[in-house]
C-alpha positions as CSV (number, residue, x, y, z in Angstrom):
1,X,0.0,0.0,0.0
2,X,2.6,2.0,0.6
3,X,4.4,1.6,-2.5
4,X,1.2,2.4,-4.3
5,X,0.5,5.7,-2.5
6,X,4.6,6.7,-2.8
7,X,3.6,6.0,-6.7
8,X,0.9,7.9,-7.1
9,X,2.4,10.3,-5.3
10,X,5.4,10.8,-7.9
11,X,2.9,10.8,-10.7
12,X,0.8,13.2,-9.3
13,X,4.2,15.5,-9.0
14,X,5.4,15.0,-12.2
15,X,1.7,15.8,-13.8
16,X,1.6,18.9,-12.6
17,X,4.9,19.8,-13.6
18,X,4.1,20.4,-16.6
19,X,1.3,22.6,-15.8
20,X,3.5,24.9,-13.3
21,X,6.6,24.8,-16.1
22,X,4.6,26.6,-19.0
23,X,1.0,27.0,-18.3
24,X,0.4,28.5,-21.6
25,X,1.6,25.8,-23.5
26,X,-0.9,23.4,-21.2
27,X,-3.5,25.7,-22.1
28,X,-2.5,26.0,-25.6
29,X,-2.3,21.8,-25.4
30,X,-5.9,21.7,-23.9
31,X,-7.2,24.1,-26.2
32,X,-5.9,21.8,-29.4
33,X,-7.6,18.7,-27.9
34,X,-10.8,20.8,-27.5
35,X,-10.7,22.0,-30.8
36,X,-9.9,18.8,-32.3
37,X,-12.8,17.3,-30.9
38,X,-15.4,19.8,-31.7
39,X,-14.0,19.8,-35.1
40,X,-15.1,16.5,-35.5
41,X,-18.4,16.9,-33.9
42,X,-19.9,19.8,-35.7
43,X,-18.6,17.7,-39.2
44,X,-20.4,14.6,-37.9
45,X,-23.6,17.1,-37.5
46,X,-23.2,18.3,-40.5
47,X,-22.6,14.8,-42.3
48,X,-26.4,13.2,-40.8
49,X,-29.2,13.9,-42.4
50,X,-31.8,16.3,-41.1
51,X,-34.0,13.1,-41.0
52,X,-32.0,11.1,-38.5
53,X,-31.9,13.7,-35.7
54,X,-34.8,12.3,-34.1
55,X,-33.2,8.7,-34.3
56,X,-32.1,7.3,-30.8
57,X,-30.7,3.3,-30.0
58,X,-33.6,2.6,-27.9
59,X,-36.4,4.6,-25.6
60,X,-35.0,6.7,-22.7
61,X,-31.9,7.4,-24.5
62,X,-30.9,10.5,-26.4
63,X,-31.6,11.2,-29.9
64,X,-29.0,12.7,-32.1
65,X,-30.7,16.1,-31.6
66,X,-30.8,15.7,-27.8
67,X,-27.4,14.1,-27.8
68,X,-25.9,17.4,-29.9
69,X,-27.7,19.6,-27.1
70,X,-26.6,18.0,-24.3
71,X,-23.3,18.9,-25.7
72,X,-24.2,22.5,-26.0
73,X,-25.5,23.1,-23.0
74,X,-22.9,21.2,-20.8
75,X,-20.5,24.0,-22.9
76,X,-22.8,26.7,-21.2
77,X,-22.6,25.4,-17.8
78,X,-18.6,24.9,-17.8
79,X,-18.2,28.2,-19.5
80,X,-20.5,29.6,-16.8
81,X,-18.2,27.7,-14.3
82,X,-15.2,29.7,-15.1
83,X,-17.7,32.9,-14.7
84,X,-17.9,33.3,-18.5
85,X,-20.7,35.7,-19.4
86,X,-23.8,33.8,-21.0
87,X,-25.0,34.9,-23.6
88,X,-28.4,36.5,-23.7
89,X,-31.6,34.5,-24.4
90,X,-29.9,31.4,-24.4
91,X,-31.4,28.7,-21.3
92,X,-29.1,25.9,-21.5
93,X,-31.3,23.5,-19.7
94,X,-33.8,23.9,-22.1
95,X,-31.7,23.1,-25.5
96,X,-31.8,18.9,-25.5
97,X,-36.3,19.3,-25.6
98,X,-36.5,22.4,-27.3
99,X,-33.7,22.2,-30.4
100,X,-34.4,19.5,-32.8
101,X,-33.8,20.5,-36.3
102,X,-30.8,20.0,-37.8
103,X,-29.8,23.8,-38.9
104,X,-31.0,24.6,-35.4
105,X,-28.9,22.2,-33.5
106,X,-25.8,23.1,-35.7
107,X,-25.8,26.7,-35.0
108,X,-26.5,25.7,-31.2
109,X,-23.7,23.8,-31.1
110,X,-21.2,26.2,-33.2
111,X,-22.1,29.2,-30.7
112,X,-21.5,27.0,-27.6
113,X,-18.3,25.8,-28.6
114,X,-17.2,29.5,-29.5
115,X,-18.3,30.0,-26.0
116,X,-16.9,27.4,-24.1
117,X,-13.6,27.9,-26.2
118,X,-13.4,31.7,-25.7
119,X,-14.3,31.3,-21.8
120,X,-11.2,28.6,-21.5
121,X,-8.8,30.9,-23.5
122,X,-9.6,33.8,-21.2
123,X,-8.4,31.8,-18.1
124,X,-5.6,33.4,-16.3
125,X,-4.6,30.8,-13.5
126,X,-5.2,27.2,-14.5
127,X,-4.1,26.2,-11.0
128,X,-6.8,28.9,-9.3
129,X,-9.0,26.5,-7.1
130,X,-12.8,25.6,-7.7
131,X,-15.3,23.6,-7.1
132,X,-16.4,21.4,-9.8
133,X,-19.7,19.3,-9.1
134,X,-18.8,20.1,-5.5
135,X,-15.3,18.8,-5.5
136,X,-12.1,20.5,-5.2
137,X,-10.4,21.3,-8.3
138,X,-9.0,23.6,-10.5
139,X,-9.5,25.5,-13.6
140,X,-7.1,22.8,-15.6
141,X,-9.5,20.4,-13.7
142,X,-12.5,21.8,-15.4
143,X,-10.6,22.3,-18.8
144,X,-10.3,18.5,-18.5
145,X,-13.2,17.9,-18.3
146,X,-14.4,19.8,-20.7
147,X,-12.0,18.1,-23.1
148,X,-13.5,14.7,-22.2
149,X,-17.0,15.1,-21.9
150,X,-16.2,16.5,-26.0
151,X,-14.7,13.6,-26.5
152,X,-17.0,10.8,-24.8
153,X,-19.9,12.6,-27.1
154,X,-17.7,12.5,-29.8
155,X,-17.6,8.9,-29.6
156,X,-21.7,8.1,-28.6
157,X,-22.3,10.3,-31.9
158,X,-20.0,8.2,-33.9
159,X,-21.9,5.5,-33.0
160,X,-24.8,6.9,-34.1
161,X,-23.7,8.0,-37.1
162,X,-22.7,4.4,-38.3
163,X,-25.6,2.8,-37.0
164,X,-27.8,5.6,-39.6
165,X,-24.9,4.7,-42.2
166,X,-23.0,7.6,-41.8
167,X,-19.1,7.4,-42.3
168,X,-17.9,10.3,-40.0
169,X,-16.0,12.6,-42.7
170,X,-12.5,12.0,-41.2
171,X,-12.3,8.8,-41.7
172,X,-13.1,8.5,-45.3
């Protein structure tokens, strides 16, 4: 046990190494990722047809529309984490049952990923502490996680894309 905790311990120094080295280049790092991601996302949006966005793998999961919105408004709330201005008239709890058409949930998505992404560039401290869903973190904690909730949705819409026929663009 001891070992183990003397491990993690070392890895845990070394990780955030990095981070206290050259925090712009971690941010720059994070912000690639991020961008990579939702790259891919919004061409996967683009690539389904307008008539699959209602699809969904079973009842009581998302559709595609739901699923794209989900993503959007989870930008909203981490943007809004990192106190990030929201943008007027926009309710992100409202976007998975109220955005459903394809043009729609495309420019949803595009404005929350400006948003998230401008909210993350503009942070100063990546090590300033906060809470995130109650826990203690940081800001490079949240950045994280924005990174891979991008990229777990990433993967559930490739998924669905292939299981309406769709060949996500990249890969062609």
């Amino acid at each position: 046990m001891k070992t183990l905790l003397l491990a993690l311990s070392v890895c845990l120094a070394f990780s955030a190494a990095p981070l206290a080295a050259d925090a712009a280049a971690t941010k720059a790092e994070v912000l690639a990722n991020l961008a990579d991601a939702n790259k891919k996302i919004i061409s996967l949006a683009e690539a389904m047809p307008a008539d699959s966005y209602g699809w969904r793998p079973m009842e009581g999961v998302r559709s595609v529309s739901e699923t794209y919105m989900h993503i959007a408004g989870a930008n909203y709330y981490f943007g809004g984490q990192i106190k990030a201005p929201k943008p007027e008239g926009v309710d992100p709890s409202s976007l998975e049952k109220t955005m459903t058409k394809k043009a729609d949930c495309i420019a949803a998505l595009k404005a929350s990923i400006t948003y998230v992404t401008k909210a993350l560039e503009n942070v100063d401290d990546l090590n300033a502490p906060m809470k995130v869903f109650g826990r203690d973190s940081t800001q490079f904690g949240l950045a994280l996680i924005v990174v891979a909730h991008a990229h777990e949705h990433l993967g559930q819409s490739i998924a669905y894309a292939r299981s309406n026929k769709v060949v996500p663009p990249w890969s062609k």
